[in-house]
N, C-alpha and C positions, 0 to 999 in steps of 0.2 A: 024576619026579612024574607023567608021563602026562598023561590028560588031566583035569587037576584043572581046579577053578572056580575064578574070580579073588573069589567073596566072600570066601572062607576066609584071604584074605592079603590083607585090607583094612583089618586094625588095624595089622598090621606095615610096610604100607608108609605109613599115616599116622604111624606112628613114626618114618620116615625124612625126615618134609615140613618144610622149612621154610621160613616167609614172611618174605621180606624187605621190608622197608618201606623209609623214601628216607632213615631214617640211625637208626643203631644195632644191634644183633647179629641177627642172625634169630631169628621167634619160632617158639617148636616145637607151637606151638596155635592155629590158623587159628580166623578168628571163626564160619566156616561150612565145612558138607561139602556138597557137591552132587553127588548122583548118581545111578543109574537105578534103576529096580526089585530088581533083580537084588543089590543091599547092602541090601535091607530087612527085615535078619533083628531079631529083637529083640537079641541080644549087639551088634551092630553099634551098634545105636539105644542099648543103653547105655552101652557104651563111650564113644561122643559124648556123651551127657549127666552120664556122669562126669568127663567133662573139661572141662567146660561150651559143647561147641559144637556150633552150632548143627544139625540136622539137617534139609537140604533134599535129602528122599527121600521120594517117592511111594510109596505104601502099596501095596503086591499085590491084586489082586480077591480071593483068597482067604482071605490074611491080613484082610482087610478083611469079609470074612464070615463067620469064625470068629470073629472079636471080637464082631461084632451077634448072633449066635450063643449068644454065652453072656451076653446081657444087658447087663446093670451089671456083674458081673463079669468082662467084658471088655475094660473100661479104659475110656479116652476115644479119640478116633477122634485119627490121627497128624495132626501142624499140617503144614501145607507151603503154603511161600511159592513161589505160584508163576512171579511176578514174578521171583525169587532163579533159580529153574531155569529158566527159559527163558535165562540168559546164560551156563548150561553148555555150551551148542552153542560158545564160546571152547573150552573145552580137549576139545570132541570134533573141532572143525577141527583141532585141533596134535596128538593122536591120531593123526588119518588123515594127516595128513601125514608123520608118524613110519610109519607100515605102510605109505607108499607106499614105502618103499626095504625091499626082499625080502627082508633078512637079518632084520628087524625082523618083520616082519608074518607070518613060518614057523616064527622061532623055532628057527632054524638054530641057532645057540652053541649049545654042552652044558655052559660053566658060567654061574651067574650074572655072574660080573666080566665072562665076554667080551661076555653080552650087555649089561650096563650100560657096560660101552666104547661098543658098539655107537649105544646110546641116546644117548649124549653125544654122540660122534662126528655123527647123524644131526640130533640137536635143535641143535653146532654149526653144522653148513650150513644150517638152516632160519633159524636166526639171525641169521648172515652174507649168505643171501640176501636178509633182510627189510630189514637195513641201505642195500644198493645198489640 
C-alpha cells in the first residue's frame, strides 16, 4: 500500500469497532466518533450520520472556507462538541503507548494479521502493566 493516508480506512476500521458495555453482546455502533482534522472529509461525515453517530471532528480552515464561500449553498457550519474532544487525548495516550514498542510504530510486518498480532500482543502488556 506505500504510503497511503489513514482517512481512506477510516469506515473500515469503524466496521471492525466494537463497544462493550458492563453486560450484553458488543455493540457494532458507538454513540460517538472522535477524531482529528485529518477524517473530516464529507463521506466520512456521512457515513456517521447514516448510521446515526455522532460526529466529534473539527472542521479543516479550508473546508470551512469553501463552505462560507459558497454562501447558503454551502450548508450549515459542522457542530462539534468540544467538551466530547478534549477526552480524546484517552485513546491518543494508548496510541502512543502502542508506537512506543518499534515493531508497531515502523510498521515492520508485511501482513495485516502479523501486525494485528503485533497490536494485541502490545495492547496485552499495556494492559497487564496497568493491572500491577
Amino acid at each position: 500500500m506505500g504510503q497511503a493516508a489513514d482517512s481512506p480506512q477510516f469506515i473500515g476500521v469503524l466496521g471492525k469497532v466494537r463497544v462493550r458495555g458492563p453486560v450484553g453482546r458488543p455493540r457494532t455502533r458507538p454513540g460517538a466518533v472522535a477524531a482529528d482534522k485529518a477524517y473530516s472529509s464529507r463521506g466520512n461525515r456521512a457515513y456517521l450520520r447514516k448510521r446515526g453517530i455522532t460526529a466529534v471532528i473539527p472542521e479543516k480552515k479550508d473546508q470551512a472556507a469553501n463552505r462560507k464561500r459558497k454562501g447558503a449553498k454551502g450548508g450549515r457550519p459542522v457542530r462539534h462538541d468540544a467538551d466530547l474532544y478534549k477526552q480524546r487525548n484517552t485513546v491518543e495516550r494508548l496510541i502512543n503507548k502502542l508506537k512506543a514498542w518499534r515493531g508497531i510504530a515502523t510498521r515492520y510486518d508485511k501482513t495485516p494479521g502479523s501486525y494485528l498480532a503485533g497490536l494485541h500482543l502490545r495492547a496485552s502488556m499495556i494492559w497487564i502493566k496497568e493491572l500491577t
